[in-house]
N, C-alpha and C positions, 0 to 999 in steps of 0.2 A: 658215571658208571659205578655201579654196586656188584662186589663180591661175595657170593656163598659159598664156601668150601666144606664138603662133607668128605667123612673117610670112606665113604663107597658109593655107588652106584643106587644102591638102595635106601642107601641116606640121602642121598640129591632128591629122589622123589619125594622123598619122605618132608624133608624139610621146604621144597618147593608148594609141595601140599599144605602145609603149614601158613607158610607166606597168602598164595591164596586165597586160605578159608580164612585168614582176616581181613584180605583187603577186601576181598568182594562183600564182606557182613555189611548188611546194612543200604549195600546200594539195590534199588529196585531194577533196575538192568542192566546184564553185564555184554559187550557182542567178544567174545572170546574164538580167536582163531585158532584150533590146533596143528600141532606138527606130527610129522611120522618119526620113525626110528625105535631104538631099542630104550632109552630113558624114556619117554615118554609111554611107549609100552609098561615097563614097569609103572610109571605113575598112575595112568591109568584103571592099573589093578588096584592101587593102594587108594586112588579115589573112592572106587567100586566098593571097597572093604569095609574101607573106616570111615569114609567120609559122607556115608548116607545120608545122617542127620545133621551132620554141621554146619554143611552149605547147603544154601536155600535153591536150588537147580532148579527150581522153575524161574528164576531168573538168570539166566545164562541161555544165551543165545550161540552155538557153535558154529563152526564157520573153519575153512580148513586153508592153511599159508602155500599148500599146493597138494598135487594129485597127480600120480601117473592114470595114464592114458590108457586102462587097465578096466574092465565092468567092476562094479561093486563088491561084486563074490570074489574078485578074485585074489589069491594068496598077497600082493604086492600093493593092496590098494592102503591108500591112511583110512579113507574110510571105512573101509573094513573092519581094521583094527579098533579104530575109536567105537566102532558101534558094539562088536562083540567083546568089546572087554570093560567100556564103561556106562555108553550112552544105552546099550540093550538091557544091561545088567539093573541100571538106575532106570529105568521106565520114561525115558526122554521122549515125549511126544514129538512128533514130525515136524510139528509147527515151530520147533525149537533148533530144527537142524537143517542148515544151510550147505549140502555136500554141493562138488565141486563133482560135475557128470564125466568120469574119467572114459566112459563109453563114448562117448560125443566125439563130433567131426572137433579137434584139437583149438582151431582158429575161430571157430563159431562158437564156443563152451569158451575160450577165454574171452569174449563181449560181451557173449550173456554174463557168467558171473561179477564182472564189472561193473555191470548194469545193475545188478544183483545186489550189489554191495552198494553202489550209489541209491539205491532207493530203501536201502535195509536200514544203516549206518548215517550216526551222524556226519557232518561233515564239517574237517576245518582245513586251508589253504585251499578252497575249492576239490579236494580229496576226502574219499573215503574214510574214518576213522575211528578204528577200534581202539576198543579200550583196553588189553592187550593180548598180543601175538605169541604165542609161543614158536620155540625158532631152533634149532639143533645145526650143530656146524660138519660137515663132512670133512674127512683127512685131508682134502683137496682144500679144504676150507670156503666150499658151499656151503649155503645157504638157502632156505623154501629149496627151490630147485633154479637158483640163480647159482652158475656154475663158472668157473673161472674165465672158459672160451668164452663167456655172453655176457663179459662187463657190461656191454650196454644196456641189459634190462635195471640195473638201479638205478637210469638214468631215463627207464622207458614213458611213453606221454599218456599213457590208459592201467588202469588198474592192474590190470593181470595182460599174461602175455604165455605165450607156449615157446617151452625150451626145450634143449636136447639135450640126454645126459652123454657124457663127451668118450665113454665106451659104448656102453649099449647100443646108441643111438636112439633107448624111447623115449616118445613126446611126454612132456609133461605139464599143466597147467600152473602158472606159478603167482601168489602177488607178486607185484615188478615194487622195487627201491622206493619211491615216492610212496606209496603207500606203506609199504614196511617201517619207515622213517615217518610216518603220520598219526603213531600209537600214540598213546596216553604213556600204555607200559609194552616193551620188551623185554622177554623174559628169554634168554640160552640155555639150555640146558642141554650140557655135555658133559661126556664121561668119557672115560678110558687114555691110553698110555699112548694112543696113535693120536691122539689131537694134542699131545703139549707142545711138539714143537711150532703149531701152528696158533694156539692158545698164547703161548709166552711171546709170540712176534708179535698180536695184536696184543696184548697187554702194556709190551714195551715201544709201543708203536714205530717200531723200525720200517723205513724205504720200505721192505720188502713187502712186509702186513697188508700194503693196498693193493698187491694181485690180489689178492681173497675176497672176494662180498662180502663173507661176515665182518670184515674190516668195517667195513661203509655203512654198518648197521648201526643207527644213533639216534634217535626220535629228538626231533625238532621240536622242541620243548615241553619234552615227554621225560620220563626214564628208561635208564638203560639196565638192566642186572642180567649177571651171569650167574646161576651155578653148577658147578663144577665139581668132581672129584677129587681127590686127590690126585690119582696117577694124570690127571688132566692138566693141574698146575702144578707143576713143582721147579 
């Protein structure tokens, strides 16, 4: 496990961005899964800005860790997000982007995108495998959209699986554990002052740490990195 620690929120992206645009130099294709939330939001503007010409994006294949059950347009979607703030902005042809059909009958859109992934994606322990995920941790200490009630999807036998968020109650398409755990690289990316209590229990791996999925999150002979802000670890 690798630590990045920034003094802000704006610096996680910043310096996430950073990491990135060296690791992917040089490789001819990258299958890059993103996440929702408000870091990654930010990142993706700071991609869009500065990072036009440093990464070579027609090698980056996108691909998303989950998706509410939400149409395209609509305010709540990742994809959404990811397209108008970095994929629209950078000129990402179609053929480069992999959404997860948050419109779709929930059970039917998580086999297709499994299928999706097994024929996209190389593959190692018989599993789909990107080369890495991007992954944000919720207060609850979720994770994709694998949420405390549904330990059993890190343990699920199919790529992707449909979860429920444990207020709301909406459906969401999520990677399941085996595949999350089948990267090359995961990457966390969290920020703010309501995740250290649940940050410092995985870092100190106390009993309690493995209620939480992101606990469980560790690529099988891959890497793991976190970064974080300050108000995140302290």
């Amino acid at each position: 496990m690798t630590l990045h620690i920034s003094s802000t929120p704006g610096l996680v992206a910043h310096d996430f961005a950073e990491y990135f645009a060296e690791w992917a130099a040089g490789k001819p294709s990258v299958h890059l899964a993103l996440s929702g939330g408000s870091t990654p939001r930010a990142l993706f503007r700071h991609w869009a800005e500065h990072y036009r010409e440093r990464i070579d994006w027609s090698s980056i294949h996108f691909y998303w860790g989950d998706e509410r059950c939400v149409p395209p347009d609509d305010e709540e979607s990742n994809f959404r997000m990811a397209h108008k703030l970095l994929l629209g902005p950078l000129g990402i042809p179609e053929n480069q982007i992999y959404r997860i059909r948050g419109e779709a009958e929930p059970e039917a859109e998580a086999e297709r995108y499994g299928r999706l992934l097994q024929q996209q994606l190389p593959t190692r322990h018989g599993l789909p495998a990107f080369d890495m995920i991007m992954l944000g941790m919720g207060e609850d200490g979720h994770t994709a959209s694998i949420f405390p009630h549904q330990m059993e999807l890190l343990t699920w036998p199919t790529p992707c699986a449909v979860a429920i968020h444990p207020e709301t109650g909406q459906g969401r398409v999520t990677l399941t554990g085996p595949v999350l755990n089948n990267a090359s690289e995961v990457a966390f990316l969290v920020t703010g002052a309501g995740k250290a209590e649940k940050v410092k229990e995985i870092f100190t791996g106390t009993d309690s740490s493995r209620r939480y999925p992101a606990a469980h999150i560790n690529p099988k002979g891959g890497k793991l990195l976190w970064f974080t802000d300050e108000a995140a670890f302290v």
